[in-house]
N, C-alpha and C positions, 0 to 999 in steps of 0.2 A: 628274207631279203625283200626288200620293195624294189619296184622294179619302176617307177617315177618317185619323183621328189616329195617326200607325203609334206602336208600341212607343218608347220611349225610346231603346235602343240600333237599333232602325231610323231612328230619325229623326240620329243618328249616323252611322250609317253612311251615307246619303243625305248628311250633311255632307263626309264623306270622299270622297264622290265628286264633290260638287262641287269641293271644294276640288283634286281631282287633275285634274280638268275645266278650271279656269283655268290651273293647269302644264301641260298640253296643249297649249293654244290659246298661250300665251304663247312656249310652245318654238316651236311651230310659224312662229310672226310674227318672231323672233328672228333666223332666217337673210337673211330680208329688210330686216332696220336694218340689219344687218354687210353685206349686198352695196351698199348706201346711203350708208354710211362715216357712217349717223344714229347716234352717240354716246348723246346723251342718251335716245333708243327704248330703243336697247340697255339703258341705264344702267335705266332703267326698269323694262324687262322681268326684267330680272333680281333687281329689288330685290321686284317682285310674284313673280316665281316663289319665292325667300329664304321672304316670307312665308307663299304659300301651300302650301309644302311643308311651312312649319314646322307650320301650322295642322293642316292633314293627320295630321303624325308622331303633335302630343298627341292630336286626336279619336280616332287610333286606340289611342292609350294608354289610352283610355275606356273602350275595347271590351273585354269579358271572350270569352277564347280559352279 
């Protein structure tokens, strides 16, 4: 948690890390729908991982390197 209002591109980049934060946790749950034969978790996890990478790709396209 920040505790003043960070920079624009810091507060980006704190979004990139969330957003790589959820592909983390999602990959990690992942193994466990597939040893389950749960389908639809799966199906799930993956459509949220899809998006959260994508989200990730463009915030980093934000970012001036």
């Amino acid at each position: 948690e920040e505790e003043d209002v960070p920079a624009a591109e810091a507060m980006i980049e704190n979004l990139v890390k969330g957003q790589e934060a959820v592909v983390r946790t999602a990959r990690s749950v992942f193994p466990a729908a597939e040893r389950a034969n749960d389908e639809p978790t799966a199906d799930l996890l993956t459509q949220r991982m899809q998006i959260h990478e994508k989200n990730a790709w463009m915030l980093r396209s934000m970012l001036v390197k």
